[in-house]
C-alpha positions as MATLAB code, in Angstrom:
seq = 'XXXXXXXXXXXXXXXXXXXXXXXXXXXXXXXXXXXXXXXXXXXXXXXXXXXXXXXXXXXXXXXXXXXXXXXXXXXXXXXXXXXXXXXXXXXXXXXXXXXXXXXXXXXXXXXXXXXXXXXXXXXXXXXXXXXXXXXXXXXXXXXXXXXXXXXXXXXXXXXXXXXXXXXXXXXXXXXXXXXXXXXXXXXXXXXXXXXXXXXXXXXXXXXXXXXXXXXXXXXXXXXXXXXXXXXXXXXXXXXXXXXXXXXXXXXXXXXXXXXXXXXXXXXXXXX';
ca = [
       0.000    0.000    0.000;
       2.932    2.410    1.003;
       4.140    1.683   -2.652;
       0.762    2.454   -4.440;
       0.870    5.752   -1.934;
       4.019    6.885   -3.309;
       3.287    6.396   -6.942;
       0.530    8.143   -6.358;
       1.867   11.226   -4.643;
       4.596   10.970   -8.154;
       1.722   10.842   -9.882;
       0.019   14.077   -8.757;
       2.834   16.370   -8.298;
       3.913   15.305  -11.805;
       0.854   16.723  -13.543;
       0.610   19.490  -11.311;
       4.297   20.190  -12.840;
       3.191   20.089  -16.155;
       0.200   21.940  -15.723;
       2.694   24.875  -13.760;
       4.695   24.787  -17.098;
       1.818   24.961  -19.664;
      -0.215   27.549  -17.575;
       2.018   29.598  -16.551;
       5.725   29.224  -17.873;
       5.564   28.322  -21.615;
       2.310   30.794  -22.196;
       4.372   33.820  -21.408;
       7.990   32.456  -22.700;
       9.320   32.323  -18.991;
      11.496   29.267  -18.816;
      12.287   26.821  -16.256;
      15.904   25.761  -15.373;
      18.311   22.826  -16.906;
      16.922   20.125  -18.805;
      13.398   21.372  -18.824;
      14.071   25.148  -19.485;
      16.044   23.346  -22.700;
      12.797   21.302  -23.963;
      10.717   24.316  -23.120;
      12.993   26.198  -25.081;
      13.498   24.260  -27.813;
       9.314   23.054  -27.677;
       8.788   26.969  -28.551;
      11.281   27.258  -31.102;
      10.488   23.641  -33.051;
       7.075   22.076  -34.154;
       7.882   19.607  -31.918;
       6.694   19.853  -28.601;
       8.569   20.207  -25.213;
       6.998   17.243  -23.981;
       8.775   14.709  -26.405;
      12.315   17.039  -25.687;
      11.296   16.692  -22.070;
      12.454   12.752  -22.495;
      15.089   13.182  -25.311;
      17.037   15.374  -23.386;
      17.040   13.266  -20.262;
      17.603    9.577  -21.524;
      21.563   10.067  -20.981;
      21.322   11.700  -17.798;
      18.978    8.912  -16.838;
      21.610    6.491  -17.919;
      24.050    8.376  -15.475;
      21.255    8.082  -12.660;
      20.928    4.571  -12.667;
      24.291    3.889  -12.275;
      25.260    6.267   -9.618;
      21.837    6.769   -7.557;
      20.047    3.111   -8.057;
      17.555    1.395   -9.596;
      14.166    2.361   -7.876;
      14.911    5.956   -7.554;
      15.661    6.475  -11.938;
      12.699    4.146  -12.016;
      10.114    6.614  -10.505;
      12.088    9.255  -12.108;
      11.314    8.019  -15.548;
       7.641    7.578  -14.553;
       7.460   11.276  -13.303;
       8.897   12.772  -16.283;
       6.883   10.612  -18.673;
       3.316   11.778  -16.660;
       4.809   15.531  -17.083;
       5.350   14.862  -20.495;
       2.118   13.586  -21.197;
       0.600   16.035  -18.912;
       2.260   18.960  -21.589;
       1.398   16.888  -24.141;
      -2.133   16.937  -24.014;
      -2.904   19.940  -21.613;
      -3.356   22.797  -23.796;
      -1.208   25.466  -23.037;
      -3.286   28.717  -21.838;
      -2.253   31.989  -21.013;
      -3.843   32.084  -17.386;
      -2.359   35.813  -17.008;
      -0.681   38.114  -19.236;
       1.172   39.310  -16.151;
       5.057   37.699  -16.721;
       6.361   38.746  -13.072;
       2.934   36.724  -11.798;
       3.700   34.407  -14.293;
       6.888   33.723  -13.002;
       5.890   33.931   -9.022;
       3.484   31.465   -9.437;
       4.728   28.909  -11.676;
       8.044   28.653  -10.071;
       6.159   28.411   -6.624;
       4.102   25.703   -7.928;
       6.825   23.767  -10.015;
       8.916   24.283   -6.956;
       6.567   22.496   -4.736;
       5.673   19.542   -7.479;
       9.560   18.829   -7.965;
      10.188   19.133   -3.931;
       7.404   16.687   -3.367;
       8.484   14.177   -6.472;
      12.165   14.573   -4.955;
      10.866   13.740   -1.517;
       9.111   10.412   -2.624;
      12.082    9.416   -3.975;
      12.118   10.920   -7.651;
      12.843   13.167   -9.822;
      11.946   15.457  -12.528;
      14.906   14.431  -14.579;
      17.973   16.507  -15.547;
      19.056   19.141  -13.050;
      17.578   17.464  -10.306;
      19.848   14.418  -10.883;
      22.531   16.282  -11.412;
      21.787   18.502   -8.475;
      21.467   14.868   -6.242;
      24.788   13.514   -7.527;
      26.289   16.267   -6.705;
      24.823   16.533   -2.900;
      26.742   12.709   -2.565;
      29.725   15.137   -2.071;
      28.795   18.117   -0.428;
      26.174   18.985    1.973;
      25.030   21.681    0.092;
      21.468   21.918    0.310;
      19.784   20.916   -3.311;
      17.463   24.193   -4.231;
      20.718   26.117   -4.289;
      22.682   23.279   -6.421;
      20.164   23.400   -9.435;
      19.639   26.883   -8.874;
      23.495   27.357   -9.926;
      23.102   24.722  -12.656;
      19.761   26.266  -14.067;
      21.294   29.586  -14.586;
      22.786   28.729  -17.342;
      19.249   28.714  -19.250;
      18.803   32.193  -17.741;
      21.720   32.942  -20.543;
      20.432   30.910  -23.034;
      16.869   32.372  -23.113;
      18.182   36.050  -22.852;
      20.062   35.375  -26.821;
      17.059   33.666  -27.915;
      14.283   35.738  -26.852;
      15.200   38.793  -24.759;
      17.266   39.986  -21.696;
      13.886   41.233  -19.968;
      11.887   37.225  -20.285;
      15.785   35.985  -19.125;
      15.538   38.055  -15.814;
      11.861   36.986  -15.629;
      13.634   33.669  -15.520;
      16.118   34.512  -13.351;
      13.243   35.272  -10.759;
      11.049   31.899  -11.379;
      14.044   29.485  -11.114;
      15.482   31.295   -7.807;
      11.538   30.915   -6.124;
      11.647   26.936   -7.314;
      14.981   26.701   -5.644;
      13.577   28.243   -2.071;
      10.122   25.979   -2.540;
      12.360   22.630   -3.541;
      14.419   23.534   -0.157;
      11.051   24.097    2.049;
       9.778   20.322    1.042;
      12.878   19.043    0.597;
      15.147   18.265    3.159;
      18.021   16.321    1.474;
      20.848   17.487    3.533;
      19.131   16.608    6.812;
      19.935   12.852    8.008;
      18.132   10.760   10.212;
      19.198    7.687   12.777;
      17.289    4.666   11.947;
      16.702    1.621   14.454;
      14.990   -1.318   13.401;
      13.935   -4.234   15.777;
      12.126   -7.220   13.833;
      11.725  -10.886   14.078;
      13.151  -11.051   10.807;
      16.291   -8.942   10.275;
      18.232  -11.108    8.179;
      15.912  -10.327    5.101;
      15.108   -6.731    6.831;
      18.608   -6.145    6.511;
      19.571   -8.030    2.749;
      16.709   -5.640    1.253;
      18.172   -2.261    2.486;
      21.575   -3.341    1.344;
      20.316   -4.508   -2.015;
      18.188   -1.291   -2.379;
      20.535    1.897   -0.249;
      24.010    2.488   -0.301;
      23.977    2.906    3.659;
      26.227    0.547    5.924;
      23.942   -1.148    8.735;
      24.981   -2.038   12.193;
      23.587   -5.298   13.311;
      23.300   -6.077   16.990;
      21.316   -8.901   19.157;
      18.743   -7.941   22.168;
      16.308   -9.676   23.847;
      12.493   -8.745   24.382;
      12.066   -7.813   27.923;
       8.441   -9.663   27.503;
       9.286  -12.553   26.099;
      12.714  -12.702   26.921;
      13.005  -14.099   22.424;
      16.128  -12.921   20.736;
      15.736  -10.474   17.929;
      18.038   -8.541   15.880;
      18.524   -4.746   15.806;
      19.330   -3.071   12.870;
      21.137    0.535   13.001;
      21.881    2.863   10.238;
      21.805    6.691    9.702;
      20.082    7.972    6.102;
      19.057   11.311    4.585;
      15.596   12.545    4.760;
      14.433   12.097    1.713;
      15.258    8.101    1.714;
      13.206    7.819    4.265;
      10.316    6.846    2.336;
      11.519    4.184    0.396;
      13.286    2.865    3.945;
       9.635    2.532    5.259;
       8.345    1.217    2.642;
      11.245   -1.660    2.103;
      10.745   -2.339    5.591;
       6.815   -2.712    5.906;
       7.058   -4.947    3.014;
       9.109   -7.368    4.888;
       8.119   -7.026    8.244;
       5.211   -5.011    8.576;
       5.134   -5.788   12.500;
       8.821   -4.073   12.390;
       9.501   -1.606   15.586;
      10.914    0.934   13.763;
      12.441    4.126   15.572;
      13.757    7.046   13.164;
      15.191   10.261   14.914;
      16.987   13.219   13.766;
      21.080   13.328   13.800;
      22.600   16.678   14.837;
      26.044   15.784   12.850;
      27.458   12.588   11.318;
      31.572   12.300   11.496;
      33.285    9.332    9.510;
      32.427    7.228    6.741;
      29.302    8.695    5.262;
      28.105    8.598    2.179;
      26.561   11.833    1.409;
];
């Protein structure tokens, strides 16, 4: 059920994207940052529409993703960005104001919040933000401000092909998705994670097989029963949290699970 729930949160915020993009983005020429501002870009300038670039442009950078960030998480990517590109497919794009700066303000709130929330289920909407995750591996720098840096470069871009004004109108919608992505999603924050379960041999082979987190195992004892269990320990970022519960509950769903939030993490960690 936790699996159907996340899909369907993917789901939802992934239309909601599209719609932010054909409502308020595209209609007025304000673009959207990396990969997408690109198809958006190139959906204006082509007969083809930025939909269909929307999945050209991120194949190889998918490729990357699936080497570097695992299996599950490139999986729901690829079904996010197909239900945007579907969703700008087939929505028709409408000029809901003729007001750029509200434009901007509203669609980069809104596509802000839809890519925070996809990121947060464990997804993504393709290009920057994969780039933008890979990246975080090595720094804690928090994510918003990482594809804010790498979306500027469509700032540029737009500025030759249409005009300097729409490129600072730009400027302002990518910088607001960068403070929404940061408000729902936590990357940099980490999490302790203590699992006690009747079964924590396969508890512990399906977080290994799916996370690229080391686990602690050690043996206690119920004080009812006085049975031995095992207890699993690890410490994970926020936004794996999700797919940690939901790996779990499909194994155990009786697990005692305990998940608190860790001030600082020195050593071997795997940002």
């Amino acid at each position: 059920m936790s699996r159907l729930k996340n899909l369907a949160i993917l789901f939802a915020a992934s239309i909601i994207l599209g719609a932010a993009f054909n409502l308020f983005l595209i209609p007025n020429e304000v673009l959207t940052g990396g990969v997408t501002g690109l198809a958006m870009v190139f959906g204006i300038l082509t007969p083809i529409s930025a939909g269909i670039w929307l999945v050209v442009l991120n194949a190889p950078i998918f490729i990357l993703g699936w080497m570097k960030l695992g299996k599950e998480f490139i999986a729901n990517s690829i079904f996010s960005v197909v239900v945007t590109s579907i969703t700008m497919q087939y929505l028709p794009v409408t000029q809901v104001t003729e007001d750029a700066l509200l434009a901007c303000v509203f669609g980069g709130a809104i596509a802000g919040g839809s890519i925070g929330l996809i990121i947060r289920f464990y997804g993504s909407g393709g290009g920057a933000d994969i780039i933008g995750l890979l990246l975080t591996l090595k720094r804690d720098i928090p994510l918003g401000v990482l594809i804010f840096a790498i979306n500027s470069v469509v700032v540029f871009i737009s500025g030759f092909v249409f005009s300097w004004e729409l490129a600072l109108y730009t400027m302002i919608s990518i910088y607001i998705t960068g403070i929404v992505i940061d408000r729902v999603h936590t990357r940099h924050v980490k999490l302790s994670l203590m699992v006690v379960s009747d079964r924590g041999e396969e508890v512990k082979s399906e977080l290994l097989d799916n996370l690229i987190r080391g686990i602690t195992v050690m043996y206690g004892q119920s004080g009812y029963s006085n049975t031995e269990r095992k207890v699993l320990y690890t410490v994970i970022t926020r936004y794996e949290l999700a797919l940690v519960k939901s790996l779990i509950t499909s194994i155990d769903p009786k697990a005692f699970v305990s998940v608190s939030e860790t001030v600082e993490v020195i050593g071997n960690f795997r940002r």
